[in-house]
N, C-alpha and C positions, 0 to 999 in steps of 0.2 A: 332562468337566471339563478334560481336561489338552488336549483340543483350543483346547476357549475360552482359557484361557492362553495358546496356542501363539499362538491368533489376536493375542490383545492384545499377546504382546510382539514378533509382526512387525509388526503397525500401528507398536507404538511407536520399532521400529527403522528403520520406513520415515522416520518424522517426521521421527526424528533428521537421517538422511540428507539426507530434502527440508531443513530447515531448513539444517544445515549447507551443503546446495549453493548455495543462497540468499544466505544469508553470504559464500560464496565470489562468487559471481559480484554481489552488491553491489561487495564489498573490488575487482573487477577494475575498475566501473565505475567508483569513486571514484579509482581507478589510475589509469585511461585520462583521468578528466578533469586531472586531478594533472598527464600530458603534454600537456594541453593549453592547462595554466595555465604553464606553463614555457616551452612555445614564445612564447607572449604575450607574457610579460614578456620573456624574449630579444628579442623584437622590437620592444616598448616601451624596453628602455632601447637598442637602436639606432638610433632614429628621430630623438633628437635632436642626432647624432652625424650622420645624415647630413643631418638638416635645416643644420644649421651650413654643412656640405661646400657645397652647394648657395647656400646663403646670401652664401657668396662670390661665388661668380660670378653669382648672379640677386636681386637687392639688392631689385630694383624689384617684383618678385613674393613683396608681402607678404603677398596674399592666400592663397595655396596654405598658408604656412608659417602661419597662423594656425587652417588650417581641418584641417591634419596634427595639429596641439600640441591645439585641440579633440575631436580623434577617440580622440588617443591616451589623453588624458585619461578621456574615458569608457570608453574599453578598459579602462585599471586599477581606475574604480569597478562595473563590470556584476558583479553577484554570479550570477544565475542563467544556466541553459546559454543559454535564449533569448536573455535581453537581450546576453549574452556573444557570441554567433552576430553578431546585427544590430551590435552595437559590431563585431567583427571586421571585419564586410564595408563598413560605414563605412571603417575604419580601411585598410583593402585600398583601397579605391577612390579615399582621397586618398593614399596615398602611391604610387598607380602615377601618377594626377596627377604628382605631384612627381617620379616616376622619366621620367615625358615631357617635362614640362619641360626635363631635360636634351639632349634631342634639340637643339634651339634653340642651345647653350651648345655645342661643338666642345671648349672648353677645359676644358671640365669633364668630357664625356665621354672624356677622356684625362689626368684627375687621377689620381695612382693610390690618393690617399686616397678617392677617389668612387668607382672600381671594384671595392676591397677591401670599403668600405660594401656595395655594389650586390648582390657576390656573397654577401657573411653573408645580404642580406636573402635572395638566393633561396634560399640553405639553410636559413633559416628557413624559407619558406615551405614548401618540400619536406618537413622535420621537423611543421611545422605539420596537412599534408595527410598526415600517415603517423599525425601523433596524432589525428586525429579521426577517421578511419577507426577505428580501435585501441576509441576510445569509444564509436564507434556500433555496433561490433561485440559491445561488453561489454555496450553498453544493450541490443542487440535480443535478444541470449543470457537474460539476464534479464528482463526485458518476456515473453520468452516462457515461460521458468519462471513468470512471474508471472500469466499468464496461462492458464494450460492446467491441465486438472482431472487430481486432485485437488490438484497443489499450491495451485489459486486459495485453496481452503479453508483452507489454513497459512499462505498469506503474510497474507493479510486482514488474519485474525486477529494475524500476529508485525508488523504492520505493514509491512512489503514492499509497497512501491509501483511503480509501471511510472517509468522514466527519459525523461525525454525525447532524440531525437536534435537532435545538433548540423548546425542545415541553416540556409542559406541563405534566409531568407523570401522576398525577389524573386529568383527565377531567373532570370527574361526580365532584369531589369535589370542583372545579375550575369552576363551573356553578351555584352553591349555596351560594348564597349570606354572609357575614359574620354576627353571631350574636351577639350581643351587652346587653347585660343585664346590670341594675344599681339597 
């Protein structure tokens, strides 16, 4: 008798635990995405601060600055990691556009309000690739609690679902540089 007891109340202590780890390593993944929602908007409200900068010296290059203000835009509405991912690398890919642009422009590449822009942005960027590491580490920590027995059988059940990672869909096209023509 006092065996079967023993039994039930280490199962029930095990649950506890698995549940509680569960909880913990969710709260990290909603962390990690939380630095990833922050680096974003840092670099959404930069964008129109250097779009302006630029603006100045390349008037005639309306196209770029319309197709940054659209990327940026869907940056701010993406709700889920995916569509959030694919707005990112949109959003990356016209604003290095518009960071080439400058190549062209001498006078602007020696603004120092363009330079001060230039280097937030790659501290963004930097910050940016330190939080999504940060998030794919939390999701894969969890994905695999959530996947491996016996906790499969608790999470299922408490609702625990696997997170997805924050990637890049086209890699090949995310490895070629942008091109720039005038």
């Amino acid at each position: 008798m006092w065996i079967v007891i023993a039994i039930i109340v280490a199962l029930g202590a095990y649950a506890v635990a698995l549940y509680n780890k569960l909880v913990r390593q969710r709260n990290l993944v909603r962390e990690g995405w939380s630095g990833i929602d922050v680096q974003l908007k840092r670099r959404a409200d930069l964008v129109p601060n250097l779009v302006e900068t630029v603006k100045g010296y390349a008037a005639h290059e309306k196209g770029i600055f319309e197709d940054v203000a659209d990327k940026r835009a869907a940056s701010m509405k993406a709700g889920t990691v995916e569509s959030q991912a694919a707005a990112d690398a949109a959003l990356s890919g016209a604003l290095g556009r518009l960071i080439a642009i400058a190549e062209a422009y001498p006078e602007l590449k020696a603004d120092a309000n363009f330079r001060q822009l230039q280097t937030e942005l790659a501290g963004i960027e930097d910050q940016m690739q330190m939080a999504r590491r940060y998030y794919n580490a939390t999701a894969r920590d969890l994905n695999t609690s959530v996947q491996s027995f016996p906790a499969v059988l608790i999470a299922n059940t408490l609702g625990f679902k696997e997170e997805p990672f924050y990637e890049i869909e086209d890699r090949a096209a995310a490895s070629i540089p942008p091109k720039v023509t005038f």
